[in-house]
PLY file of the C-alpha trace (Angstrom):
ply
format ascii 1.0
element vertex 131
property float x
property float y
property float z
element edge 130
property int vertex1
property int vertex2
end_header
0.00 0.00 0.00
1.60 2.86 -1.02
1.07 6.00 1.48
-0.02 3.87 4.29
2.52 5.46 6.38
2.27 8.79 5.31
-1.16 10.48 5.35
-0.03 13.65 3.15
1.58 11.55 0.60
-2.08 10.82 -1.11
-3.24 14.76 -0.91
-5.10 15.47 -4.10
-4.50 18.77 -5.88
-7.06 21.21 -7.90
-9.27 23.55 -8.25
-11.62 24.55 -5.36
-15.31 25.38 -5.79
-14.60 28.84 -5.11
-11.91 28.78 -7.02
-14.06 27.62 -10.22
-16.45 30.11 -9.32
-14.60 33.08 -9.83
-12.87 32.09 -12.48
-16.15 31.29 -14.69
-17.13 34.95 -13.22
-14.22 36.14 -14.67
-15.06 34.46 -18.11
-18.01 35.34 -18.23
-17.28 39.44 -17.97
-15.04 38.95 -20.58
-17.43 37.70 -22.75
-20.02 40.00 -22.16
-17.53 42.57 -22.29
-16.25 41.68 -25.72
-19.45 40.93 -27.03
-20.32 44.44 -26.45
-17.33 45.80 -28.19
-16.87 43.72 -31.11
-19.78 45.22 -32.67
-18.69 49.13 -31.97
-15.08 47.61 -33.86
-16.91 46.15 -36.66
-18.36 49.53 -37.18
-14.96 51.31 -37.05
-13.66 48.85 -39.67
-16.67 49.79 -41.72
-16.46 53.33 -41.13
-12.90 53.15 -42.39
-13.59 50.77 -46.11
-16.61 54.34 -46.23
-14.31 56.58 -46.26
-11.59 55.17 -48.66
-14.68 54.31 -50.97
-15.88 57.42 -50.76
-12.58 59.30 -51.53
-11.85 56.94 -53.87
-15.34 58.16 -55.68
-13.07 61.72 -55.69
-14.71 65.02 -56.89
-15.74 67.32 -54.21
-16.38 67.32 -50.96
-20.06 67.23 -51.17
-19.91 64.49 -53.49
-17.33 62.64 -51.24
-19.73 63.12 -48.17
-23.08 61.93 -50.39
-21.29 58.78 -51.52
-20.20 58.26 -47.36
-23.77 58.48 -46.48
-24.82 55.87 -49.55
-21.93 53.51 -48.38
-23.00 54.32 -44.55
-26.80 53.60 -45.67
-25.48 49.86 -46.85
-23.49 49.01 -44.44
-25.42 50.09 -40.91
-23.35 52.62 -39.62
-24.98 54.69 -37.30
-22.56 56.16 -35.23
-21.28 58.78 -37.89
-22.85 60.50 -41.30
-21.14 62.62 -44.02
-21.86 65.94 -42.37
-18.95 64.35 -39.59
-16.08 63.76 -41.63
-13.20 66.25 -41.86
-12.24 66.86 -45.63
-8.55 68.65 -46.00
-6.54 68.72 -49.35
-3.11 68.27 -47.96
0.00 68.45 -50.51
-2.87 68.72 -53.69
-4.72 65.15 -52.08
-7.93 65.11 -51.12
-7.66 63.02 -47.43
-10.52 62.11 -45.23
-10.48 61.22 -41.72
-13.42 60.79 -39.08
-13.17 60.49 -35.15
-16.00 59.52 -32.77
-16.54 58.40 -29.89
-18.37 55.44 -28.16
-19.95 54.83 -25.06
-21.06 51.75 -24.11
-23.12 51.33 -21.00
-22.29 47.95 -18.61
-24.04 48.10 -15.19
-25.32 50.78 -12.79
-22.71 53.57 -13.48
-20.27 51.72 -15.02
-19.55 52.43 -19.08
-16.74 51.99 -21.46
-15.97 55.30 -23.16
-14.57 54.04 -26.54
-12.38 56.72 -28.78
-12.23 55.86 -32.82
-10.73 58.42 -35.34
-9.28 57.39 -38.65
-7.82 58.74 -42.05
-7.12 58.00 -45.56
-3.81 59.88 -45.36
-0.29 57.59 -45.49
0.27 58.70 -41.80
-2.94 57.92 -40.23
-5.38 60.12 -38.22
-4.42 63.54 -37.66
-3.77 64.47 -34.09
-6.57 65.97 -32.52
-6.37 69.95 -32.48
-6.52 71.12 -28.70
-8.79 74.81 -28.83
0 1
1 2
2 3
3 4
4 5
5 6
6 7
7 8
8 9
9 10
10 11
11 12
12 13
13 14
14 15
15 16
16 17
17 18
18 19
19 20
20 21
21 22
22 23
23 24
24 25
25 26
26 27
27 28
28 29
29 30
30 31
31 32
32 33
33 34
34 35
35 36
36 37
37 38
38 39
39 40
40 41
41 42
42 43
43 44
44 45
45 46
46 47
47 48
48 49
49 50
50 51
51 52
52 53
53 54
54 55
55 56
56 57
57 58
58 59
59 60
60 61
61 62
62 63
63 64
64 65
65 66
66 67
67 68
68 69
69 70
70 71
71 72
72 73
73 74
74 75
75 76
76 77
77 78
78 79
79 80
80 81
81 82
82 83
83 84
84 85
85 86
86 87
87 88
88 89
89 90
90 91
91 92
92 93
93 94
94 95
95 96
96 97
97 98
98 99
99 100
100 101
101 102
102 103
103 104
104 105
105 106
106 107
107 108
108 109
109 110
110 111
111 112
112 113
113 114
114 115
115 116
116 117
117 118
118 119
119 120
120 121
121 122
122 123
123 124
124 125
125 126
126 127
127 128
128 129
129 130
């Protein structure tokens, strides 16, 4: 019999209940968590294809806005319209860029403030101008 003489020799290791408890509670806020972000990303994503369809469209910036809203219109987004994008001809290109923000409620007072901005431009979103 093996551990006959010693009583801690047998001692089985794991998880406790408690232990599996919190750690499914953990899980579990991750999950909702991301499954209330994913879909303010997705939008992001398709806020960014908008806009380099829409510059892509060229001509002026009331054209480039109307074919934003028709792409926008298509593909859900809610979040922003063309009347929100910032359209800048910087060395003799058109580039448009966008920023929003996101808040996404959780519990009682508690809310994710999300921040997107974006740009067609090689060097990405402009920085934001302090007033």
């Amino acid at each position: 019999m093996r551990g006959a003489g010693n009583p801690g020799a047998l001692r089985q290791g794991g998880i406790s209940l408690t232990g599996l408890v919190v750690v499914l509670a953990l899980i579990g806020l991750a999950g909702v968590l991301a499954m209330k972000i994913l879909p303010t990303y997705s939008e992001y994503r398709s806020v960014s294809a908008a806009i380099a369809k829409a510059k892509a469209a060229g001509g002026t910036p009331q054209e480039i806005r109307a074919a934003f809203d028709r792409s926008a219109e298509v593909n859900y987004i809610s979040s922003i319209s063309g009347r929100d994008l910032t359209i800048e001809r910087i060395n003799g290109e058109t580039e448009v860029s966008f920023a929003y923000d996101k808040k996404i409620h959780l519990a009682g007072p508690a809310s994710v403030l999300l921040e997107y901005s974006g740009s067609t431009a090689k060097g990405g979103p402009a920085p934001a101008r302090v007033e």
